[in-house]
C-alpha positions as CSV (number, residue, x, y, z in Angstrom):
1,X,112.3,109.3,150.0
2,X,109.9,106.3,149.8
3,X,112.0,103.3,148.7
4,X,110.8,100.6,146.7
5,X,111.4,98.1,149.3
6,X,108.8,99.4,151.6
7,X,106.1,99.8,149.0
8,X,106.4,96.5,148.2
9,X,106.1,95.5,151.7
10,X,103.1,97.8,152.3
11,X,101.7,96.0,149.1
12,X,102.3,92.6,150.5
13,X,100.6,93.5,153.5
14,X,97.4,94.2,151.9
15,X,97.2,92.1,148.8
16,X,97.0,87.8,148.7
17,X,100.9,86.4,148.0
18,X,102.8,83.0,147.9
19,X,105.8,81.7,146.4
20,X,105.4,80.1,143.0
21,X,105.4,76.8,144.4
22,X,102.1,77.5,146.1
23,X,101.0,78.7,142.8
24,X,101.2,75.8,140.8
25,X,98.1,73.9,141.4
26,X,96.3,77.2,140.3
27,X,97.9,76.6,136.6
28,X,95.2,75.2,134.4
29,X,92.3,76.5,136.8
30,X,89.8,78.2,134.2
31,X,88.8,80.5,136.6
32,X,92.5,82.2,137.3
33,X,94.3,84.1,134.8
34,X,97.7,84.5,135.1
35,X,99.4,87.8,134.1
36,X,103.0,88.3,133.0
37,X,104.1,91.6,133.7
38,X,107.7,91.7,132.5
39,X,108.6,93.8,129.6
40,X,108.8,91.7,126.0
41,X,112.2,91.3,126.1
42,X,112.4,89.4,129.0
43,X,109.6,87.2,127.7
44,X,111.3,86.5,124.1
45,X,114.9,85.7,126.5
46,X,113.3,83.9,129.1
47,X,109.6,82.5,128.1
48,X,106.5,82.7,130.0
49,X,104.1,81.1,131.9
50,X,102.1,79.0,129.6
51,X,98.6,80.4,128.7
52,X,99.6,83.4,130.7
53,X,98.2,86.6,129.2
54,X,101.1,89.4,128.8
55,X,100.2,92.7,130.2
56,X,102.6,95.2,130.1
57,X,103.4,96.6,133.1
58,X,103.2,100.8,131.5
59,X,99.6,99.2,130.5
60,X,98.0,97.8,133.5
61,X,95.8,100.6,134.7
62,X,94.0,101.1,131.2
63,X,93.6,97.6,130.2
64,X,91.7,96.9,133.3
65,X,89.3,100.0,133.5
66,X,86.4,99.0,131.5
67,X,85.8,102.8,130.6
68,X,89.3,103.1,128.8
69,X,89.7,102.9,125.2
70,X,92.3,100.4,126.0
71,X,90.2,98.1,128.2
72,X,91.1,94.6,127.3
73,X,88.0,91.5,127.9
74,X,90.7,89.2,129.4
75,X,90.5,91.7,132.7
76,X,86.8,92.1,132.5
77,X,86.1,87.8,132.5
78,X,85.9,87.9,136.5
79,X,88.1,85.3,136.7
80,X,91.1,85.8,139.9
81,X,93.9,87.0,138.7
82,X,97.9,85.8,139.6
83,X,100.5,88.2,138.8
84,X,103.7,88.0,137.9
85,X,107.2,89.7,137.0
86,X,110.7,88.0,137.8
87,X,111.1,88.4,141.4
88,X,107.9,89.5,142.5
89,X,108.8,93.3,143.1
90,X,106.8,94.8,139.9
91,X,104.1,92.3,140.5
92,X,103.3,93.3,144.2
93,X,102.6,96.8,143.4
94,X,100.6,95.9,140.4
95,X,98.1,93.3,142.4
96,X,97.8,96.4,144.6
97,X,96.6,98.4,142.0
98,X,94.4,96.1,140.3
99,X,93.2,95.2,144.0
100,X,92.1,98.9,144.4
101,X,90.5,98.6,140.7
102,X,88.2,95.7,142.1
103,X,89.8,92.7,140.9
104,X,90.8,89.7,142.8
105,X,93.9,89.0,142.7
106,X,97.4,87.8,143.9
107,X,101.0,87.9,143.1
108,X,103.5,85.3,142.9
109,X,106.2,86.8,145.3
110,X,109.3,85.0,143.7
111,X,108.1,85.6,140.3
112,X,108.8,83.6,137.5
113,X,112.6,82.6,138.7
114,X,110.5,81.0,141.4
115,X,108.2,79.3,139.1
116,X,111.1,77.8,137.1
117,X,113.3,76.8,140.0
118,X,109.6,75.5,141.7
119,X,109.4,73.2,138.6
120,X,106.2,75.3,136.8
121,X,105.8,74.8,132.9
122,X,107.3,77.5,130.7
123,X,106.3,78.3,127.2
124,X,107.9,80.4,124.4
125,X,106.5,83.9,124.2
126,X,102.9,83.2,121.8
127,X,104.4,85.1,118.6
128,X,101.7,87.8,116.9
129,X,99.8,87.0,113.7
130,X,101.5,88.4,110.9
131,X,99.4,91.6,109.4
């Protein structure tokens, strides 16, 4: 069985990484987008990086491919990309994906526990617009 552990060190080995407190002077940068990939729930409990755009994890592949009915403009800007997730695991094999996709990206490898314990700003989750 292929564990989880060593795809996320074959996807480190191929795809840019740093620890959130490398990451923090990207914040802000209009070219970079960050991404969370946690699930809602942990964004309502915890927050999020602010002005990060929330991608569900599930979601990635068909929000990024330009052909899918799904294809969301935020991944089609050209901008680099920082993923994230809580401790970096989920996030590495994403940025490998995406990387394979074409998109230039990176991964914060301590995730957003890192970016809070590294001082970085967090946000509430950006609530929907009522229908």
């Amino acid at each position: 069985m292929k564990r989880v552990k060593d795809m996320v060190a074959a996807a480190n080995e191929v795809v840019d990484h740093a620890p959130a407190a490398e990451m923090l002077d990207l914040h802000g940068d209009e070219a970079v987008t960050f991404v969370d990939l946690r699930d809602p729930r942990e964004l309502e409990r915890e927050g999020m990086i602010p002005g990060a755009f929330h991608c569900p994890r599930g979601m990635l592949e068909f929000w990024i491919d330009p052909e899918s009915p799904y294809a969301k403009p935020q991944f089609q800007s050209g901008n680099r990309f920082v993923f994230y997730c809580a401790s970096g695991w989920r996030s590495a094999l994403s940025a490998q994906v995406a990387q394979e996709m074409g998109l230039t990206v990176s991964h914060i490898t301590d995730g957003f526990s890192g970016w809070k314990q590294a001082g970085g700003p967090v946000g509430e989750k950006p609530q929907k617009p009522a229908r």
